[in-house]
Structures are given as C-alpha cells and as structure tokens.
C-alpha positions in Angstrom: 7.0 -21.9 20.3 4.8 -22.2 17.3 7.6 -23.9 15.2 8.2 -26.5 17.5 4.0 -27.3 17.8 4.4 -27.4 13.8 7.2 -30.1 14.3 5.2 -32.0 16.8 2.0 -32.6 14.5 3.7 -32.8 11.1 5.7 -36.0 12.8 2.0 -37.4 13.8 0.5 -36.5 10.7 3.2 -38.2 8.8 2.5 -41.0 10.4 -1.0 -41.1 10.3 -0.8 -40.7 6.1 1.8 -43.3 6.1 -0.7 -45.9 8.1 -3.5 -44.8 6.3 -1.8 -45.4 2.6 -0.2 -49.0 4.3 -3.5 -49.5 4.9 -4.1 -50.5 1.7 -3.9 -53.7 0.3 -1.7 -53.6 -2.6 -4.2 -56.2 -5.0 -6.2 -52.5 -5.3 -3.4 -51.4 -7.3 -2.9 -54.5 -9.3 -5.8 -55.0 -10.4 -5.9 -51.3 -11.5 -3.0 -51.7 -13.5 -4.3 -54.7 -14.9 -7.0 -52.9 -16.3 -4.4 -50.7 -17.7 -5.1 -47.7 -15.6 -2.6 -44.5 -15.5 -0.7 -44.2 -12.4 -2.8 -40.5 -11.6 -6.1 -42.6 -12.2 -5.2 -45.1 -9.8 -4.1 -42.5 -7.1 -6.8 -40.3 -7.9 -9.5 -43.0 -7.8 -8.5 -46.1 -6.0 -6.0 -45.7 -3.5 -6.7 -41.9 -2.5 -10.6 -42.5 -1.8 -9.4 -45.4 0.2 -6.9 -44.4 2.4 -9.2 -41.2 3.1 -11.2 -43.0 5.1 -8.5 -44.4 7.6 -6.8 -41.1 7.4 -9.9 -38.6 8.6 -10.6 -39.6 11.8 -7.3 -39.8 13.4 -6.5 -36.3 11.8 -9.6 -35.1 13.4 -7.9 -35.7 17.3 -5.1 -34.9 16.3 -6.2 -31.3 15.3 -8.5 -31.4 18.7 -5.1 -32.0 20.6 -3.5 -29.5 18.9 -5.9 -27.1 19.9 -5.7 -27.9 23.4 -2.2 -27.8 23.5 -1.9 -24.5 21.9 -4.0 -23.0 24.3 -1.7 -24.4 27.2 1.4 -23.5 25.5 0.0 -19.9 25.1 -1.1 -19.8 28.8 2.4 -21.2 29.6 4.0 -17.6 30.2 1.6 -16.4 32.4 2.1 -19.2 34.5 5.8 -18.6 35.0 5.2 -14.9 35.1 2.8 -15.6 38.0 5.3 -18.1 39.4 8.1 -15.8 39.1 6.3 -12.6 41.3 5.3 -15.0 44.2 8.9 -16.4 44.6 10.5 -12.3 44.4 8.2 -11.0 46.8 5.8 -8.7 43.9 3.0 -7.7 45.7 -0.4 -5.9 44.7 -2.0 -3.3 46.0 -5.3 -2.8 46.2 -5.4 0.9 46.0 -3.5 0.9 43.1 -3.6 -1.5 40.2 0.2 -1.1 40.0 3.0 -3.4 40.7 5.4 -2.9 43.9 8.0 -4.8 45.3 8.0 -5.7 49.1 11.5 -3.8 49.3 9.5 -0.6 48.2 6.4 -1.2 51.1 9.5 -1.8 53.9 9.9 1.3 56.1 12.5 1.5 59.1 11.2 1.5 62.4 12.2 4.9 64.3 13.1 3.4 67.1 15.1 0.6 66.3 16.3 1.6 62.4 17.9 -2.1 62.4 14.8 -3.6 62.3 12.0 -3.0 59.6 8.6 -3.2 59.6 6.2 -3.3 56.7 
C-alpha cells in the first residue's frame, strides 16, 4: 500500500524538480561559466537557489495531498470490512460487544420447524 503511495509522489515530485530546474533560463549558466565558475559553484550557487523557489511551493501540495490520501488509503480497509459485514448478514448485539452472524440468532419455530424465525 505504502509502496505504491511512494510510486505515486516520487513520479510528481520528479516532475516538479524537472520543471523547476527547466525553469531556468540557461544564460544563468553561461554567464557563470563565463566567469569561469566550477560546475559545483554554479549548481551550488546559481541554478540551485533558483530553481528552489519554483520547486517549494508545488512540493508543499503535494505533501498536503499526500497526507490526505494516506489517511484515505488507511481508512480504506475499514470501509470494505464494514462493507463486507452488511452484505453477509454480521450483526451486533447490543448486549454483547461481540460479533454474530444472523445464521447463529435463527431459531426454528416449534410448530412449523420449516419455517424460522429470528
């Protein structure tokens, strides 16, 4: 469940680095390099900085929706669980906090042992 959440963000995160570094406008690292800056220098200073500032905000919904969506996903299995007992007939008691089935809680009638009532 988890790994496939992980799949599902790293693909929008990848692209949300991708747009940020595109972002860029590729004089920044010419005229870097034309004042004979390292290639670390220019990431490090330049282009890093820069694309920062496109790449914060979309990662900060992104991590919002991931929260929300974890939440569902982990609720997700109740649902069905729930889903599941009201289609088979689970019923609950309220003198007990146990579980029955409605094929436990049927009792033959004495006079007509064909017919059941519950």
């Amino acid at each position: 469940m988890f790994i496939g959440l992980g799949f599902n963000e790293s693909a929008y995160l990848a692209e949300i680095f991708r747009a940020g570094f595109r972002a860029i406008d590729r004089g920044q690292t010419e005229a870097a390099q034309a004042i004979d800056m390292s290639q670390a220098k220019i990431w490090t200073r330049i282009l890093i900085p820069q694309a920062m500032r496109t790449i914060i905000p979309p990662t900060g919904n992104e991590t919002i929706g991931m929260l929300k969506m974890t939440s569902l996903v982990l609720a997700m299995p109740f649902a069905l669980d729930l889903m599941f007992a009201t289609n088979h007939g689970v019923a609950w008691t309220s003198a007990s906090p146990r579980v029955r089935s409605v094929s436990q809680s049927v009792r033959p009638d004495r006079e007509n042992p064909h017919c059941c009532v519950a």
